[in-house]
C-alpha positions in Angstrom: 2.5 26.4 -95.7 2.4 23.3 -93.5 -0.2 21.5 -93.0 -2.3 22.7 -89.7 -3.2 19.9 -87.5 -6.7 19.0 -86.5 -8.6 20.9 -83.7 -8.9 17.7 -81.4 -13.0 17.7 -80.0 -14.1 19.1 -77.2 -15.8 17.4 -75.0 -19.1 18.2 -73.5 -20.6 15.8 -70.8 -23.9 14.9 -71.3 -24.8 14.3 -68.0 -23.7 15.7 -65.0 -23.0 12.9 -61.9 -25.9 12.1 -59.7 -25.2 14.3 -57.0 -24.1 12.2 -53.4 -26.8 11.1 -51.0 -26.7 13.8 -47.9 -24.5 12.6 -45.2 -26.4 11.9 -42.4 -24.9 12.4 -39.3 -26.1 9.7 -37.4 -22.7 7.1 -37.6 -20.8 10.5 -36.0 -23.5 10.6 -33.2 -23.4 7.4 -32.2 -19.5 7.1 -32.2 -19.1 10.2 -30.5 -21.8 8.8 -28.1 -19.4 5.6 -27.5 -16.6 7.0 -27.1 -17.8 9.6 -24.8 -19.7 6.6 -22.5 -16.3 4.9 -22.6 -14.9 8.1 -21.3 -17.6 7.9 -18.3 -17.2 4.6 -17.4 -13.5 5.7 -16.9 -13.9 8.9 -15.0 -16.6 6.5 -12.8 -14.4 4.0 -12.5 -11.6 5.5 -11.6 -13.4 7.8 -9.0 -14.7 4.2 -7.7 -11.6 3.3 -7.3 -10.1 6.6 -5.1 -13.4 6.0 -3.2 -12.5 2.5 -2.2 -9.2 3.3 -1.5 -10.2 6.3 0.8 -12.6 3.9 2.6 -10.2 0.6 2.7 -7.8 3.6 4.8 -10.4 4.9 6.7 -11.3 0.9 7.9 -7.7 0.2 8.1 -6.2 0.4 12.2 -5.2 4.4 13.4 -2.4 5.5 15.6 -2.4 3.5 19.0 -4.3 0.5 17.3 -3.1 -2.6 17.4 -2.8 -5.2 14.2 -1.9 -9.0 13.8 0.9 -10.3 11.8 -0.8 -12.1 9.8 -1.5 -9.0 7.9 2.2 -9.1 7.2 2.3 -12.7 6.1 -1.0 -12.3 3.9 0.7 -8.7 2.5 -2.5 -7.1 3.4 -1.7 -3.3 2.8 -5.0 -1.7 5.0 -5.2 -4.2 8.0 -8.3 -3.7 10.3 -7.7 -2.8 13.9 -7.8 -5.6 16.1 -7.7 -5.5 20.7 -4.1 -5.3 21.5 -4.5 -7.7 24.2 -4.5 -10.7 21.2 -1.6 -12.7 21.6 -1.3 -12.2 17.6 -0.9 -8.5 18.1 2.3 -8.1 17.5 2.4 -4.8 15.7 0.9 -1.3 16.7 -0.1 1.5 14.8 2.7 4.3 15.2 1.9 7.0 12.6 -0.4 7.1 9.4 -0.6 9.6 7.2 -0.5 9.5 2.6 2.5 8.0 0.7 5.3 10.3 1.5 4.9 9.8 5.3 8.2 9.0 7.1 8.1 7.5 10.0 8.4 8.8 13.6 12.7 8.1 13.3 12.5 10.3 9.9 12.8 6.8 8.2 11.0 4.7 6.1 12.7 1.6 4.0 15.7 1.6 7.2 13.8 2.3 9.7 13.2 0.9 13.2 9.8 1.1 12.7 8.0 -1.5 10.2 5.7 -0.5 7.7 2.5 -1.4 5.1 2.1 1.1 2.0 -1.1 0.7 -0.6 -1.6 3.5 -3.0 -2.6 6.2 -0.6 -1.9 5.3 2.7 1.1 4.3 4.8 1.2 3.0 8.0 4.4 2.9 10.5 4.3 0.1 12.9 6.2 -0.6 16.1 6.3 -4.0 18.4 3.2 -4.8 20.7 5.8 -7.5 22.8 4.4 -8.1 26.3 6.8 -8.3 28.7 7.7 -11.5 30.0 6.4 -13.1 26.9 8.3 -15.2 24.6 8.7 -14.9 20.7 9.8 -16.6 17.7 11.7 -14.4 14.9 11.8 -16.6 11.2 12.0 -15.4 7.7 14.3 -12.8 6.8 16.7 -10.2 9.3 15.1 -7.3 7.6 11.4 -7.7 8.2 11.1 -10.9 10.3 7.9 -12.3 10.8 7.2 -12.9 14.3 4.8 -15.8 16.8 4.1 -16.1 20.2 5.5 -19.6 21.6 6.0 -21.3 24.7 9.9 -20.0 26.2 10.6 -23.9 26.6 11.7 -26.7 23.8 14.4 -26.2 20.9 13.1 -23.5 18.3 15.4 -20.1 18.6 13.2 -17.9 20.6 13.7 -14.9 22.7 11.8 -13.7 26.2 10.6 -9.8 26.6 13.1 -9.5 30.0 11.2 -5.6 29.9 8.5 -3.4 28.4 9.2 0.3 29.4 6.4 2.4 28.1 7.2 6.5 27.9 10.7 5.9 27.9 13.3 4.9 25.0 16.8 4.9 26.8 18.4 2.0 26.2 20.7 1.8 29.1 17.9 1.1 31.1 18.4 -2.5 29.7 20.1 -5.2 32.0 23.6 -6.9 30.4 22.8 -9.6 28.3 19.7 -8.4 26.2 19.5 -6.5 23.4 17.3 -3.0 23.3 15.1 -2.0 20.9 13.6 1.6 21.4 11.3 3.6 19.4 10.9 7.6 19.7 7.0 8.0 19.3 5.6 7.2 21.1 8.5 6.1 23.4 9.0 2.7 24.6 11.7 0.3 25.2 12.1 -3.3 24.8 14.9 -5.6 26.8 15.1 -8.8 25.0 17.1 -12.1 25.9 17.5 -15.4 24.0 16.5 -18.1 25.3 19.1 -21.2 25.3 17.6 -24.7 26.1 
């Protein structure tokens, strides 16, 4: 018959590996250690953070508290309380509450009441005008930004003809001035340019 081919060798080591060094598990512990400290510093900070939010709100003015403008001009969100017999307070505390407060007129963005926003608190402001005061308005229609001034010499001012605390009918205005009223708490404002 044919020819049968060759059994091909077997093959028989004649040593066996080294066997692998025992993991130890010390890289595992210390990255698990990192990564778990990063974790902390997180959680920390970001409880720092709340904290120092709650306690910027709980320094920042309450309802019937009077602010100055240049807490508007600087864009400081949690303004500190200042006497509302300051010429400079031109705004007063109306309502504060967390971020989805509306303000006393059910408002917020059109509302007759201004307003400062930071991440937890929002405050709803109304006018602190004295009456028979004068007033500069400048920067934009929407939220103008507003100075005591003398009521003589050229700048566009106007004069606080009245200041009716516990009321907000506007009829109670004389002809000629323009009312502004707010709800809560209630109070009027009768206000006349002054023309040099």
């Amino acid at each position: 018959g044919p020819p049968v081919p060759p059994t091909p060798p077997q093959y028989y080591p004649t040593s066996y590996p080294p066997p692998r060094p025992a993991r130890s598990g010390t890289p595992l512990i210390i990255a698990g250690s990192i990564v778990l400290a990063f974790g902390l510093l997180g959680i920390f900070g970001r409880a720092g953070d709340l904290l120092s939010q709650r306690q910027s709100a709980a320094r920042s003015a309450d309802v019937g508290q009077c602010i100055g403008e240049y807490n508007f001009e600087k864009h400081i969100v949690t303004p500190a309380p200042q006497d509302c017999g300051k010429p400079d307070s031109i705004f007063e505390v109306a309502a504060k509450g967390g971020v989805s407060l509306k303000c006393p007129d059910g408002k917020l963005e059109d509302s007759d009441y201004a307003f400062l926003r930071d991440g937890t608190t929002t405050l709803c402001l109304m006018l602190n005008f004295r009456q028979g005061q004068c007033y500069t308005a400048s920067g934009v229609t929407k939220n103008p930004v507003f100075a005591v001034t003398a009521c003589e010499g050229s700048l566009p001012r106007f004069r606080v003809v009245k200041r009716i605390n516990g009321n907000s009918d506007a009829t109670l205005c004389p002809a000629g001035t323009k009312a502004i009223s707010y709800p809560v708490p209630e109070r009027l404002y009768c206000l006349q340019p002054v023309r040099t």
